[in-house]
C-alpha positions as CSV (number, residue, x, y, z in Angstrom):
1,X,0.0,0.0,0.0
2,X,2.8,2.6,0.7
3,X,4.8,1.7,-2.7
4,X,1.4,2.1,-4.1
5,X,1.0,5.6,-2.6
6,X,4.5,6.9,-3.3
7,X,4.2,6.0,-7.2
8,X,1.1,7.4,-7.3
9,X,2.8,10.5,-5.4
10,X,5.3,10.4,-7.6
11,X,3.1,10.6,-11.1
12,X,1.1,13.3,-9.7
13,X,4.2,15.2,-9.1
14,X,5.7,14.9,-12.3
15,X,2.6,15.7,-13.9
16,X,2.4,19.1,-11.5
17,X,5.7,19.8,-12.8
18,X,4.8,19.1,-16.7
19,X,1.8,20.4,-16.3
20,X,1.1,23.0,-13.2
21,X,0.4,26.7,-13.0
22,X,3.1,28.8,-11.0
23,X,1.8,30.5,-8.4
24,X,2.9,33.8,-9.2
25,X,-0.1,36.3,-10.1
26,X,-0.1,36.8,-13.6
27,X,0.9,40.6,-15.0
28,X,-2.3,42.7,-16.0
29,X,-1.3,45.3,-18.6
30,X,-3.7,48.3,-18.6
31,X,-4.1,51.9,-20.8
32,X,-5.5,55.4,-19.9
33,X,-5.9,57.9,-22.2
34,X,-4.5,60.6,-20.7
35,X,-4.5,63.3,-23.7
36,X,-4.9,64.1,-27.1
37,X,-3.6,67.4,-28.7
38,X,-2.5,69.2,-31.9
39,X,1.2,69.4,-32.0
40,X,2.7,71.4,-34.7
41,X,5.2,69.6,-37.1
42,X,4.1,65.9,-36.1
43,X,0.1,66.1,-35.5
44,X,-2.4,64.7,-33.7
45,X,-0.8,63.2,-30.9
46,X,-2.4,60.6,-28.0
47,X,-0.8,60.4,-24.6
48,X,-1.6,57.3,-22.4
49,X,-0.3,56.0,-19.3
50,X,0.4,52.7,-19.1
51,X,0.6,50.0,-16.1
52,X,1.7,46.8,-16.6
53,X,5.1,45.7,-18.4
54,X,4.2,46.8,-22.7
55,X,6.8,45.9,-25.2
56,X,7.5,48.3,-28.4
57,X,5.8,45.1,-30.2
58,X,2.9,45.1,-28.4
59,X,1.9,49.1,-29.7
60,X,0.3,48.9,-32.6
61,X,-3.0,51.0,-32.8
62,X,-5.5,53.0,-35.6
63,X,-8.1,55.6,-34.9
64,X,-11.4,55.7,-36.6
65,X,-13.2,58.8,-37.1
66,X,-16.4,57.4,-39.3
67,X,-15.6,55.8,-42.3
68,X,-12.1,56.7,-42.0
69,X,-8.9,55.3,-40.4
70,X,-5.5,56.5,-39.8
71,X,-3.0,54.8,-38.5
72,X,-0.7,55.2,-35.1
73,X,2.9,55.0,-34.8
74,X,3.4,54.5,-30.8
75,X,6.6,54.9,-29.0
76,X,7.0,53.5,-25.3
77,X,8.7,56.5,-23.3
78,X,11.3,56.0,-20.2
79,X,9.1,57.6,-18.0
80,X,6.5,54.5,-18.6
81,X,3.6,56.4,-20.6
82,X,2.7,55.9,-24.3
83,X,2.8,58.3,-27.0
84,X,1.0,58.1,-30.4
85,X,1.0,60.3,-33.1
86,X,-1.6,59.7,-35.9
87,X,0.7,61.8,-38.8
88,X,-2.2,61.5,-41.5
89,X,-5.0,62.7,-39.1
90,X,-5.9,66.8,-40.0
91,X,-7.8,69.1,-38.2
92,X,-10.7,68.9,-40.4
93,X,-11.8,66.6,-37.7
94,X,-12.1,68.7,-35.2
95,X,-14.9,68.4,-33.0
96,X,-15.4,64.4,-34.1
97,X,-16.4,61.6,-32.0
98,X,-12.7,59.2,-32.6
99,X,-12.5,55.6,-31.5
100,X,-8.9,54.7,-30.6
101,X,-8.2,51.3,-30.9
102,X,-4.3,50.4,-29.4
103,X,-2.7,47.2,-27.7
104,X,-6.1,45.5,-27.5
105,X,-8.1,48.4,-25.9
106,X,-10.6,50.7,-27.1
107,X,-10.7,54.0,-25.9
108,X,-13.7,57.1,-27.4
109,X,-12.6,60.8,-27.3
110,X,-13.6,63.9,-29.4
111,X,-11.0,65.4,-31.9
112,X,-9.9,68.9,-30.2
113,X,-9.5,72.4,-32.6
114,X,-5.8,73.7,-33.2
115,X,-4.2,74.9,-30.4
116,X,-4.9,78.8,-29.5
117,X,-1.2,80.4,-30.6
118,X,-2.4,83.8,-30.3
119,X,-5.6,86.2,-30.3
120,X,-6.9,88.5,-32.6
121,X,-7.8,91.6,-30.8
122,X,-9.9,94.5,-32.0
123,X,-9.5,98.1,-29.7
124,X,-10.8,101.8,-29.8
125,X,-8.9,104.3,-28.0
126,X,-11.3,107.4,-26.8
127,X,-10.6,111.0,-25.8
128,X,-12.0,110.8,-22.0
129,X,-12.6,114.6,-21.9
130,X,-14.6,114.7,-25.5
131,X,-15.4,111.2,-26.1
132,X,-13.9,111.1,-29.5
133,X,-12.7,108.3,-31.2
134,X,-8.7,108.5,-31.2
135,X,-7.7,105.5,-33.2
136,X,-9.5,102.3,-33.8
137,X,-7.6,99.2,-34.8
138,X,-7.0,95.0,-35.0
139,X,-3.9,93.1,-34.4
140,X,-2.8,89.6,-34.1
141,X,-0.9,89.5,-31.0
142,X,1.0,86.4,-30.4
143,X,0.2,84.9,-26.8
144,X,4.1,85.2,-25.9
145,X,3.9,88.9,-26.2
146,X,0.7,89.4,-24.0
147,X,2.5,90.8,-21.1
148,X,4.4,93.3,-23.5
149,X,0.9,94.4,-24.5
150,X,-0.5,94.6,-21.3
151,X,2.7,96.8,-20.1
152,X,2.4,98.9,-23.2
153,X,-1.4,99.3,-22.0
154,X,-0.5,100.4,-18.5
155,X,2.3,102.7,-19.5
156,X,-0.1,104.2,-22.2
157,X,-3.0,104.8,-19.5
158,X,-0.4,106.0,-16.7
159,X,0.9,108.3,-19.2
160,X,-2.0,109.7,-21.0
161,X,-4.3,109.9,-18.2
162,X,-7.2,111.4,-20.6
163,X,-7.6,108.7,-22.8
164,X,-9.4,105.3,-22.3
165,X,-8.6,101.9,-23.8
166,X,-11.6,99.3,-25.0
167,X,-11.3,96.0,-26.2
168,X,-14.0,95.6,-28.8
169,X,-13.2,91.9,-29.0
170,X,-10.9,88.7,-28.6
171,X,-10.8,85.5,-30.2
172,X,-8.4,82.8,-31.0
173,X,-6.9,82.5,-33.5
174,X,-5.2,79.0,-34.3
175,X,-3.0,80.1,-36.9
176,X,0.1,77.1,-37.4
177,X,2.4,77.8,-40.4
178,X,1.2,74.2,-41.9
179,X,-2.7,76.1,-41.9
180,X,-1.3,79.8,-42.3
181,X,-1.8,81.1,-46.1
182,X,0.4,84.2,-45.0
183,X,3.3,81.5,-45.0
């Protein structure tokens, strides 16, 4: 009865061996889109963090926007997060429900506009003593050089007390040098 039991023991133990599951807890691999932006030169571009251990091999991706697909050409960064830049995807899209398919998961966002680079103001300067229109003019003002123009503004009000500045209006205006006809 005991030779019986240790050949049986042994079988079972060699087929545990051939056979059996370590005990270690298996790796789960998981995606977040984290963001999606315009970025001038390269294009739409998809941030994701990642958890688990991805390979290069393992980041291949499309987006679908409708009918139409584009293509994702991922890169695995050193600080662990995902980057994807979809070259062919243009900001005609803007404003589009996209379904972005990468490394097995499915994630839905919504195509954002160009990026705001700098405003297109309009402004009136008035006489405060007569009320007359003094000048009346629009400018593109570059969003780096806003705190120049606000200075300019302050000196100019400091130093011509009698005069008052209004902003007639402000917009973005998303101009890139790919999208701007001025070159």
């Amino acid at each position: 009865m005991q030779k019986k039991f240790l050949v049986v023991l042994s079988i079972v133990s060699i087929l545990e061996m051939l056979f059996g599951v370590a005990a270690a807890p298996a790796a789960t691999k998981s995606l977040a889109l984290e963001d999606v932006r315009f970025v001038g030169g390269k294009g739409y571009v998809f941030l994701f963090t990642a958890t688990g251990n991805f390979k290069q091999s393992d980041l291949s991706g499309f987006v679908t926007i409708g009918n139409d697909g584009f293509d994702l050409a991922c890169k695995l960064r050193d600080d662990g997060k995902v980057s994807c830049v979809a070259f062919k995807l243009s900001p005609s899209y803007t404003g589009r429900q996209a379904v972005v398919h990468l490394a097995g998961f499915i994630f839905y966002t919504v195509i954002p506009g160009l990026p705001c680079n700098s405003l297109d103001v309009s402004i009136s300067i008035f006489t405060i003593s007569t009320g007359d229109l003094y000048f009346t003019g629009s400018f593109n003002i570059p969003l780096g050089d806003l705190d120049l123009i606000k200075s300019l503004i302050n000196n100019s009000n400091n130093n011509n007390p009698g005069t008052l500045i209004v902003l007639n209006s402000a917009s973005c205006s998303p101009k890139h040098p790919l999208f701007n006809s001025n070159g």
